[in-house]
N, C-alpha and C positions, 0 to 999 in steps of 0.2 A: 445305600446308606445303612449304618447297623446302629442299633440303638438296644435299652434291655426290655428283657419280655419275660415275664413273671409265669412258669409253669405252673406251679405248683409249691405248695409251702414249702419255702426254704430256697426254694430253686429258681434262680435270677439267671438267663442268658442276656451273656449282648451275642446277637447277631444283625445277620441280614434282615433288613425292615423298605418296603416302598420309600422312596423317596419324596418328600412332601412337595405338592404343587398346587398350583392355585383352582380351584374349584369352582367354587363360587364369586361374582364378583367383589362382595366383601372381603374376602380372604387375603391375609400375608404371607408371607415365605420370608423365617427369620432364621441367621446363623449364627446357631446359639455359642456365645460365649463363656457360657458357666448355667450349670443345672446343677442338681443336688438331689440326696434322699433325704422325704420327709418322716416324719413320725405318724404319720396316717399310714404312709406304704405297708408300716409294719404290721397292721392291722392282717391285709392278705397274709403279707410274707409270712408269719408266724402261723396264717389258717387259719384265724378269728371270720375274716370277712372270706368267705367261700369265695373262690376263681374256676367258675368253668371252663374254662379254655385259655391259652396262652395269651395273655395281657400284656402290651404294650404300655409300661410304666413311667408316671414322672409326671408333676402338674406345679413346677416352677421351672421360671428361663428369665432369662434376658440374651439380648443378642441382638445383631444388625438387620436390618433391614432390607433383603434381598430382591424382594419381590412385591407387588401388591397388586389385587384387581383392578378394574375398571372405574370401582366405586367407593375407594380409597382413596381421602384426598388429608386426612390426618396426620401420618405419617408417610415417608418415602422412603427410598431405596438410600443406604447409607447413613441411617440412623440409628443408635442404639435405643429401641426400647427394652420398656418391662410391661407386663398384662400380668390377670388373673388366671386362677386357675379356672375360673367359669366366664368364658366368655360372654360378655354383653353388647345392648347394641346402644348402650346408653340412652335410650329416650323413652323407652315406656313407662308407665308411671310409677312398676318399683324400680327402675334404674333415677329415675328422676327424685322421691322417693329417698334415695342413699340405698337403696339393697340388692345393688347392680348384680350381687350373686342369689337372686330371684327374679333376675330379669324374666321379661316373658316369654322370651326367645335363646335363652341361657346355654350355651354350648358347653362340657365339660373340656378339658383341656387337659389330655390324661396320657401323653403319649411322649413327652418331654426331655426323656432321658436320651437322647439322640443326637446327634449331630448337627439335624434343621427339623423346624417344627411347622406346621401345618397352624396358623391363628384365624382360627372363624370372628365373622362380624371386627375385625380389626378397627375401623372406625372407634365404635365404644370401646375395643379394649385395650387397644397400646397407647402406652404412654412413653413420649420420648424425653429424653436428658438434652440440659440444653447446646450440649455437644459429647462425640465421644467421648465418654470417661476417661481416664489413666486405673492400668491396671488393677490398682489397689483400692481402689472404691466399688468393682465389680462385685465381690463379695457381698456388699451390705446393701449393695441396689440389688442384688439378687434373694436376699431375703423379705424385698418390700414385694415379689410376687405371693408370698404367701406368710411365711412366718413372725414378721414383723407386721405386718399388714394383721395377720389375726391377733398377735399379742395386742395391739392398738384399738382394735375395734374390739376385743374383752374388754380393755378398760373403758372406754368410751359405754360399754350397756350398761357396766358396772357402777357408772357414774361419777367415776373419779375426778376428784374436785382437790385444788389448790389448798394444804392443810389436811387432809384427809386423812384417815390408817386405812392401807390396802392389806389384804392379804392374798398369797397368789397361791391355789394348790397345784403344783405341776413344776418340775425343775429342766423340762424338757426345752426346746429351742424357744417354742412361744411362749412357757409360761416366763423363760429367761428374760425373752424381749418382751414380754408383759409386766416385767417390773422396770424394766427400762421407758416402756410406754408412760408406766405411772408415774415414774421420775419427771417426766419432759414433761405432764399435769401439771405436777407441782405436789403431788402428794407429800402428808410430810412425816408418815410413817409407811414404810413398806416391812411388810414380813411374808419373807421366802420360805418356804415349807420342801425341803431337802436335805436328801441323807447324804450327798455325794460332797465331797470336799471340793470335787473340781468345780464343780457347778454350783456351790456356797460361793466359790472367789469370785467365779463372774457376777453372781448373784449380785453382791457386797459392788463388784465393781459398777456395775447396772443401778445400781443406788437403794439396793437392800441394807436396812436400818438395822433390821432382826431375822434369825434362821431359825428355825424350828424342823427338829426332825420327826417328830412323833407323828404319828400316821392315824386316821380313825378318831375314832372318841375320845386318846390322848395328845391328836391336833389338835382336837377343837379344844378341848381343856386347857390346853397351853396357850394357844391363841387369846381364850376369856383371860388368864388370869394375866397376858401381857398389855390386855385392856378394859381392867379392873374389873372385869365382869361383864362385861358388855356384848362385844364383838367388834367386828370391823365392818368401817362403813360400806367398804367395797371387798369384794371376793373375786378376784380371778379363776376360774374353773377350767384349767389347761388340759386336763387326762380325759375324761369321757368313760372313766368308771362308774359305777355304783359307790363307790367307797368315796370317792373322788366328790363326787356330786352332793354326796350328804354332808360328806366334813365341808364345802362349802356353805351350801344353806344353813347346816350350822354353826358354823364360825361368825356369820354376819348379823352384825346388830337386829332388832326388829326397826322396818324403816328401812335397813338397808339395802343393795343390790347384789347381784351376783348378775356378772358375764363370762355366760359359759361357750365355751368354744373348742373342746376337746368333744370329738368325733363318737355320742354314744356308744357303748356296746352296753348291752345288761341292764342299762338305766333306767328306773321302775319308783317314779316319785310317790309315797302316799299323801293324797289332797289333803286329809285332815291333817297333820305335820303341818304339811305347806299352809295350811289356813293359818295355826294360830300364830306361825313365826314375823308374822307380817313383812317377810323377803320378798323382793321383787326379784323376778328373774329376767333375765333376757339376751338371748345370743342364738346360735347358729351359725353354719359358714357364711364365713368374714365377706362383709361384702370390699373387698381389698382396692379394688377400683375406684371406691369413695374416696381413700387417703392418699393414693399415688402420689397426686401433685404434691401434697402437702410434707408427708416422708420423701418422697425425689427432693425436696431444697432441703430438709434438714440433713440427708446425707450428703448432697452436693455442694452443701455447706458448713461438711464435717460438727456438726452441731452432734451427731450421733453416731455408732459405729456399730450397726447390730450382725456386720458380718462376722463380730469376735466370737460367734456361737458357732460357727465353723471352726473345731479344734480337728480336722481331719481333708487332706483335699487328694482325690487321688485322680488317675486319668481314666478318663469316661468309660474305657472298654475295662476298667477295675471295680466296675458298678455293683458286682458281687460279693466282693472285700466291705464296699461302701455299706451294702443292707448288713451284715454278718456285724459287720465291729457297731454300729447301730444298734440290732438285735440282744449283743452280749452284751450295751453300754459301758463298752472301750471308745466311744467318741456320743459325741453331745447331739452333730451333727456334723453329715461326709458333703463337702465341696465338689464336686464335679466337672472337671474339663476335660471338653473334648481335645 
């Protein structure tokens, strides 16, 4: 089997990789039918997140169901699921809890960009559709393994409420599907913080009210004065900057939330700030597993379409093209079929 393996920044191979088999009796064996690069990859690829040794990449799938242990009675062979990128075994008390990606016994799920994947604890983590899909729905159930799943659980910590003003910093896949999330809330102002025109249209299409391109301390200025001075109730926090993390806690009213779910680097809060803004914070990786059922019937019942964030789809063994136009921001996000 070949799948891609991350040398070193910049350098993405697909080759030859072991072929996944079942292990333990938890374990699945699924043939993937679409995987993707996310915006965390980029972290390594770029050489932010150090790689000592050649990494096996990729922690989104959907695909059929080929195999499963002994002690797998959730799903079968012949089924289309989706899972997380951290596998869980759904019953300990943070999976029970909702923080299925703090389970106690959490497996990463890191290896995805392949052909067939290897799924620990499958029990807790796959979730199946209530029949094969058609084609054209795979896209968007392929975004509920990670990116739609995390734009949904930012708004969810952020506390987005029916009537609300959101704002989202991040124009990236999830912070995309983070104002789509706040749309299907019922939010009933959304402001998108983005410089890219492509990513304004889907914005706008996702149910963005207002764009704001200013970045820094003339976001958050712009933000106030489109909320008479206030803030906004809810802040999305999709990038995992420094920059990022402050123009959120400062964009949002006192009283309000911020759900952050862009992947730290450099982020170095000062407590006195944070005291007297009276912001709540709260997020982490998406516990994605919590919302499965819940996004599997809004896309299974076209209510939503958050695979329109895949402007790029190429074939699996082009997984190098896929990180590169990602990297340059020549695409939003790259589709992947094997």
């Amino acid at each position: 089997m070949r799948g891609a393996v991350l040398y070193a920044p910049g350098d993405v191979r697909f080759e030859e990789r072991d072929a996944p088999k079942i292990i333990e009796p938890t374990d699945a064996v699924i043939r993937m039918s679409a995987t993707c690069v996310c915006g965390s990859d980029l972290w390594p690829y770029r050489g932010i997140s150090p790689v000592a040794q050649p990494t096996p990449m990729g922690h989104e799938y959907c695909g059929i169901v080929e195999e499963v242990g002994r002690a797998v009675t959730s799903v079968k062979p012949g089924q289309f699921v989706i899972g997380s990128f951290f596998a869980s075994d759904n019953t300990c008390p943070n999976c029970k809890a909702g923080y299925q990606s703090s389970c106690q016994h959490k497996v990463f799920v890191g290896d995805a960009q392949a052909g067939r994947l290897r799924v620990p604890l499958a029990e807790g983590t796959l979730v199946a559709t209530p029949e094969v899909p058609s084609d054209d729905l795979v896209p968007s159930l392929l975004t509920l393994s990670d990116v739609m799943g995390t734009g949904w659980f930012a708004a969810v910590a952020a506390n987005v409420k029916p009537g609300t003003t959101v704002a989202v910093v991040g124009d990236g896949a999830v912070g995309l599907l983070g104002v789509l999330s706040a749309k299907q809330m019922g939010a009933g102002r959304i402001i998108a913080m983005s410089r890219h025109d492509s990513r304004q249209k889907l914005a706008r299409e996702f149910g963005a009210t207002d764009i704001v391109t200013e970045r820094g301390d003339e976001g958050v200025a712009r933000i106030k004065d489109l909320t008479n001075d206030v803030g906004a109730d809810s802040v999305l926090e999709c990038v995992g900057s420094q920059e990022s993390m402050m123009q959120a806690i400062r964009a949002t009213r006192p009283g309000g939330s911020v759900g952050y779910v862009g992947v730290p680097h450099g982020v170095d809060l000062n407590g006195e700030e944070l005291f007297y803004t009276h912001v709540r914070l709260h997020g982490g990786p998406a516990p994605v597993r919590r919302f499965l059922p819940e996004l599997i019937q809004l896309v299974w019942n076209r209510k939503i379409d958050p695979g329109k964030v895949f402007d790029l789809t190429l074939p699996l063994d082009q997984v190098a093209e896929g990180y590169r136009a990602m990297d340059e921001r020549r695409a939003i996000k790259t589709l992947l079929r094997p």
